[in-house]
N, C-alpha and C positions, 0 to 999 in steps of 0.2 A: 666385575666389581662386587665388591663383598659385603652385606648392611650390616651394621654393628647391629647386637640385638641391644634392647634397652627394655629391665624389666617393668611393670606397666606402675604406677601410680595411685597407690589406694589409700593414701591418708584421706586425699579432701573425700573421700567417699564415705570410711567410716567414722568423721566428724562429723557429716551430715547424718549416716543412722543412728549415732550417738544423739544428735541432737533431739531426730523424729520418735528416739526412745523415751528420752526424760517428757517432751513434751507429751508423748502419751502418757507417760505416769501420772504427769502433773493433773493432764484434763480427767482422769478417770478419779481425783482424788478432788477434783473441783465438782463433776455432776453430782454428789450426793447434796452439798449444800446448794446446790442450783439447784434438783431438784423441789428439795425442799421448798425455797420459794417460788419455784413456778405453781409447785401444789397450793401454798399457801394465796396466792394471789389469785390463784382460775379456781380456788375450793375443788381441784381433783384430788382426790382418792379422801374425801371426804374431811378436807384441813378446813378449818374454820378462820376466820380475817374477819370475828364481829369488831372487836376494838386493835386488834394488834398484835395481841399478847396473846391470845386462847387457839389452841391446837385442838387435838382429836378430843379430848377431855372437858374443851369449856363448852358453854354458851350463853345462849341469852339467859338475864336472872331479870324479873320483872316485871308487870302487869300482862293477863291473856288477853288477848284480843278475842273476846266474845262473839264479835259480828260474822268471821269466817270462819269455817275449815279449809284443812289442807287433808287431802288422802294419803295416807301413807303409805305403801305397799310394799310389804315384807317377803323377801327372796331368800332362800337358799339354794348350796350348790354343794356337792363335793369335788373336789381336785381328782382326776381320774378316775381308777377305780377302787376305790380307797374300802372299805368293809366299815363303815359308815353310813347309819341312818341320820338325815340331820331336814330336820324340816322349822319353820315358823309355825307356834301355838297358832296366830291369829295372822293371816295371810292378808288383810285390808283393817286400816284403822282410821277414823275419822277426827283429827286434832282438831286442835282448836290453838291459834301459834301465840306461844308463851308457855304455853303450860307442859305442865313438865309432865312423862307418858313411861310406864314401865309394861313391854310388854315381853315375853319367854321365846325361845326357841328348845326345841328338841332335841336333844343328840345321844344315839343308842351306838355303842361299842358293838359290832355284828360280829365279833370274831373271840375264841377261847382263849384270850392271852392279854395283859395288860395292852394299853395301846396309849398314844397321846397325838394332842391332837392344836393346832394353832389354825385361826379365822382371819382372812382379812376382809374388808369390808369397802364401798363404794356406793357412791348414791349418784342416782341420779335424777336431772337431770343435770350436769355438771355444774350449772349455773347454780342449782340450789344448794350444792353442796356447802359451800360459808354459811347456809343458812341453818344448819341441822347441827348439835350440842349433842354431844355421847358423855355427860358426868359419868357412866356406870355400863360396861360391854364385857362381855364376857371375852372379847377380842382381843383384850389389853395384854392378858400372859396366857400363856402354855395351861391347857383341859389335860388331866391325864384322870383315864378312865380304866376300870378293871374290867376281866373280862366278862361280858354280855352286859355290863352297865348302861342303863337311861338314867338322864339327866334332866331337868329342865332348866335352862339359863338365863338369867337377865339381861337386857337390854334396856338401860335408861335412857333418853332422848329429848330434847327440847327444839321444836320448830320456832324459830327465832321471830318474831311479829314485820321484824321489815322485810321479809322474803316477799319478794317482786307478786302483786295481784294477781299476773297473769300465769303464776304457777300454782296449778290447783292439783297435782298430782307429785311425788315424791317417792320415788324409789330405794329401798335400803337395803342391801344385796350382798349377802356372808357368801365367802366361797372357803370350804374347811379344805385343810391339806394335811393332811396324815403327818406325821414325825418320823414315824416308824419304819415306814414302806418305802 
């Protein structure tokens, strides 16, 4: 006896990877704005939630609180090994939260050629990050430097006065990433 062949059945198959495709499009075009509010809700990657409305830019505006400090302690980093000197002027600073704090970073071009150069930025310890206000970063756009050029860069900042008592230290930590390389 002889079996009839019968070729095999691939529609419901590739409506099902048609499907698992879009659906991937879709969620890859959803984490950006999730991201965004997960940052803004847990203050990771240094998103601020004083009233609602204030991002990397705002913060607190309004009387210091005199009675405490908060230590601040300034990091940097370079992204691999990028021909970048890049350090904090003042590596520990002692706030006082409300008041508003401009302190410099370094950043020297080590190599013969134009170069450029973008920062991102993180504080910790997570929790405090809603608390910390960048009005002024040298983070916000694109450094392009000539070759062998030093810089020194602003950093404005405001320790917001309701940051929790029992954080008495504060972390603000540039990691630089070459453009070029």
């Amino acid at each position: 006896m002889e079996r009839e062949f019968t070729a095999p059945r691939h529609g419901p198959l590739v409506r099902r990877c048609l499907v698992v495709v879009v659906a991937m499009f879709g969620f890859g075009f959803a984490l950006v704005p999730a991201y965004r509010i997960f940052c803004e809700v847990t203050g990771f990657q240094g998103f601020i939630a004083a009233d609602g409305s204030d991002r990397d830019r705002g913060g607190y505006v309004g009387a210091v609180d005199e009675s405490r400090t908060v230590t601040v302690e300034l990091v940097a980093s370079v992204n691999g090994r990028a021909p970048w000197g890049f350090a904090p002027v003042e590596r520990r600073l002692e706030v006082h939260p409300g008041a508003l704090v401009t302190t410099r970073y370094r950043a020297v071009n080590e190599t013969g050629e134009p170069r450029a150069w973008q920062a991102s930025y993180n504080v910790a310890p997570g929790s405090a990050a809603r608390y910390l206000g960048k009005p002024e970063c040298f983070c916000f756009q694109r450094q392009e430097f000539e070759p062998g050029e030093a810089r020194e860069l602003p950093v404005t900042f405001i320790v917001n006065p309701d940051i929790p008592s029992h954080v008495k230290t504060v972390t603000l930590s540039y990691t630089l990433f070459d453009l070029e390389g």
